[in-house]
N, C-alpha and C positions, 0 to 999 in steps of 0.2 A: 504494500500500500504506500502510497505516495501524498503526501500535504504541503501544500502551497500554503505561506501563512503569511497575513496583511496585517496590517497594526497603522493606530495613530500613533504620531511620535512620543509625543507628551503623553504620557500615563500616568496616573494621580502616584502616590508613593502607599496608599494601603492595596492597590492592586500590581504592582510591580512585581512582589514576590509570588505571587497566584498565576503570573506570566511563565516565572522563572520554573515553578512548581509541573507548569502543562509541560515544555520543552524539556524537562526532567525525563515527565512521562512517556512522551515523543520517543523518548533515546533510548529509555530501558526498554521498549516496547520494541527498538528497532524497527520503527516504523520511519522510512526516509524523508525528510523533510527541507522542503525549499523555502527559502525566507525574503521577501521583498526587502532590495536594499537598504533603504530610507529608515524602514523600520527595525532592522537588523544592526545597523550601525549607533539607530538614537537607543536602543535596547542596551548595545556593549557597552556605550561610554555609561549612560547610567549605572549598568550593573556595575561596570569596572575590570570586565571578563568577557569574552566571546559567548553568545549565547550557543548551544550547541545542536547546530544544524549543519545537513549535509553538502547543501548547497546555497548562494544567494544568486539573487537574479535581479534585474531592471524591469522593469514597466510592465508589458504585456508577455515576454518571452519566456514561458515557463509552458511548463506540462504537471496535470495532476491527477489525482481520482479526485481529490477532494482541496476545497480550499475551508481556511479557516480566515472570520475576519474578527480584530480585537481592539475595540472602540465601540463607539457610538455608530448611527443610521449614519450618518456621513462617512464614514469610513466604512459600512456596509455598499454604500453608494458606490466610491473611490475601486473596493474589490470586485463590485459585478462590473464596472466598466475596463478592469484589468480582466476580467475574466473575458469578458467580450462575448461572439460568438462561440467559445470551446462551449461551453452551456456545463461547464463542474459545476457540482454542486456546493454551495454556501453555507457552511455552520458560522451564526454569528455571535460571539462574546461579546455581552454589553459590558463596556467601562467608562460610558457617555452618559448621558441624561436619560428620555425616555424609552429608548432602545425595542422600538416597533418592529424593526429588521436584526437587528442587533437584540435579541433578547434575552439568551441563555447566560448563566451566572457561572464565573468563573471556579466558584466552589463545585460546581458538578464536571469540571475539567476530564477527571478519572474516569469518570460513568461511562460520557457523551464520546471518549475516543473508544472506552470498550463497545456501545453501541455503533460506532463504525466500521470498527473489525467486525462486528458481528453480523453487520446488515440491519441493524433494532432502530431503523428511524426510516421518517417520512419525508418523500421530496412533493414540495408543494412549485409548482411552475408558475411566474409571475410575467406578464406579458408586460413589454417595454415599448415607449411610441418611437419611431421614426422619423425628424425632421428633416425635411429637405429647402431648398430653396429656389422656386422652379425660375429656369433660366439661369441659374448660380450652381455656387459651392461655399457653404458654411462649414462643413467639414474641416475645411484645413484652418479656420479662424477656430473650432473647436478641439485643437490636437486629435484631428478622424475620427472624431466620437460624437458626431448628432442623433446619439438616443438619449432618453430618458426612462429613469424607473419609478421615480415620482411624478413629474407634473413637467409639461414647458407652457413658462408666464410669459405672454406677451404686456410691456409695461412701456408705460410712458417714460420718457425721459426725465432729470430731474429741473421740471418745470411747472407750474400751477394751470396748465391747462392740461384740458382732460383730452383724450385720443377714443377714436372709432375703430372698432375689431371688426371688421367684415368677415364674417364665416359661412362657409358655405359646406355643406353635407355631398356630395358625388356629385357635386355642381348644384345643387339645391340651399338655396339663399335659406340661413336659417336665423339672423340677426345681425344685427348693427349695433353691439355692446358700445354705447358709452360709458365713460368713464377713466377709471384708472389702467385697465387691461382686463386680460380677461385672463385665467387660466385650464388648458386641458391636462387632467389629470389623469391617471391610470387609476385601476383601483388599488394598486399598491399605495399611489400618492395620494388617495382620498382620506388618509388621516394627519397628513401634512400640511402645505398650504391650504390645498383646498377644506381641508375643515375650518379655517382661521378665517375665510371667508362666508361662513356659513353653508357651505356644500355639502353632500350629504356622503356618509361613510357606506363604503361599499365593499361586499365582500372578494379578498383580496384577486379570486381568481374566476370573479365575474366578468364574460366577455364583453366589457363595454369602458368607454371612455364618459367621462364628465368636464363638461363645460358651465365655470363658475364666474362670474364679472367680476371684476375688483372694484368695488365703491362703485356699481353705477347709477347714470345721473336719472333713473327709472323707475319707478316702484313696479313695474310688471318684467322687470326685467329680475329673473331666477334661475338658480343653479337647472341643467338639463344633461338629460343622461343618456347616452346616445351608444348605439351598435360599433362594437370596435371591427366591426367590417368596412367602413365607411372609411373614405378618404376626405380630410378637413383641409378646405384652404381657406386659409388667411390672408388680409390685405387689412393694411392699416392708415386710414386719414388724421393729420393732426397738425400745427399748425407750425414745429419742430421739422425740420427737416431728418431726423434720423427717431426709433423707435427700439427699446430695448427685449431682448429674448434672452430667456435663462430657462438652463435642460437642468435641472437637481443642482442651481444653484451657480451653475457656470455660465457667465454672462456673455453677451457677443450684444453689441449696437450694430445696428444695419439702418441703412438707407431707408426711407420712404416709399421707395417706389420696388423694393421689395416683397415678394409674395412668397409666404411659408406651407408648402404640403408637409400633413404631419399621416400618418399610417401606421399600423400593427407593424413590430420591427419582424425579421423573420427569422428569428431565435427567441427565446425566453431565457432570466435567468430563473436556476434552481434554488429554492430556499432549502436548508435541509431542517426539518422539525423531530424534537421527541416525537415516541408512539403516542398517540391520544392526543396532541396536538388538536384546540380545535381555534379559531377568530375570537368568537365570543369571550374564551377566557382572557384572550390576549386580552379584548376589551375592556374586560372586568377589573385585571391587574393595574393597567396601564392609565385608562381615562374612568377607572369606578362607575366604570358602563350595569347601572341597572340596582347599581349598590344603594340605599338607602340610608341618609345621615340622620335618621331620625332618630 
């Protein structure tokens, strides 16, 4: 068995040791393990030792069965866009905040690798959107990665006037969002931005995309949830000459006279979950989904 292991740099100092404790395990297990540079190097100086892995690697260039990611959702994020199309599977250790991607606790380190030798977990497939730029290439302004696992915000620039989201369904006119922007989210991303907007939470691996307005200037203007068969094109009017787009948070400004196709990408990544894994409890842990403070 082979693990690819991602990490944010900075890791608080009560879970450091709990790092040091897995890679332990890793090694008596003889289980061979690849380690992303960045994270490999702010690990040694920390510790003040080599952590002990078999190999390191840069960016995308690696091969696994499995990847492991050890952080917060944003460094959940950072791993599926190194993982890219290979489509390994992702176990995430949360050592961020509210860790929706990133969920598992470092205390169950021992368990979680003997249930990978043994097969004793579930992969849940989370579909990612596809940004294009028709007539363009956003891509290389994106270091070749115009997907998204959470949401892409189309947003105004930072200006006091508001901007026009033209959306269109397979060429079917479906609104003219004023306001602040508008965001399509995945249902992975519907407990991220889009919930902060008032959008509505969707199960993670329902086939559909959601389209939520930022501030608009409308009261009939509401979140809508639409078929992630559909191709979405976007054009934006505003009184700015350029309009801002962020894919999970990585920003790119483009011109006005730019037009964004967004689409189901044609890979998913894999979450890897415990047995009995279900949303709802995620819910319950996480946003006290259903819980009663009476």
């Amino acid at each position: 068995m082979k693990i690819a292991i991602f990490g944010k740099r900075r890791q608080s100092p009560e879970d450091i040791p709990h790092i040091v404790a897995m890679f332990d395990i890793l090694a008596e297990k003889r289980i061979f393990t690849v380690v992303e540079r960045h994270f490999y190097e702010a690990m040694s100086r920390t510790t003040g030792s080599p952590l002990p892995a078999d190999d390191v690697f840069e960016g995308d260039e690696f091969s696994a069965d499995f990847a492991i990611s050890i952080g917060g959702d944003g460094t959940f994020l950072r791993t599926a866009r190194w993982v890219g199309s290979k489509e390994i599977p992702i176990l995430g250790f949360n050592t961020g905040h509210l860790g929706f991607l990133a969920e598992e606790s470092l205390d169950h380190a021992a368990r979680l690798i003997d249930d990978l030798e043994a097969g004793n977990f579930a992969i849940e497939s989370r579909s990612l959107l596809e940004v294009r730029a028709i007539g363009g290439n956003i891509r290389a302004a994106l270091s070749g990665w115009a997907y998204a696992l959470n949401e892409a915000a189309i947003l105004r620039q930072d200006t006091a006037s508001m901007i026009t989201v033209n959306t269109l369904l397979d060429d079917m006119p479906v609104a003219s969002y004023q306001g602040d922007g508008l965001i399509v989210s995945t249902p992975t991303g519907s407990t991220a931005y889009n919930l902060s907007v008032g959008g509505p939470i969707v199960q993670p691996t329902a086939p559909c995309w959601v389209l939520s307005p930022i501030a608009p200037h409308a009261l009939t203007m509401r979140p809508l949830v639409v078929s992630d068969s559909h191709t979405i094109d976007i054009s934006v009017d505003s009184r700015a000459d350029t309009y801002r787009l962020t894919l999970d948070g990585r920003t790119l400004t483009l011109p006005i006279d730019v037009v964004l196709r967004m689409r189901r990408a044609p890979f998913v990544v894999k979450v890897i979950h415990s047995q009995g894994h279900n949303f709802v409890d995620t819910l319950s842990t996480k946003l006290l989904w259903g819980i009663s403070k009476r």
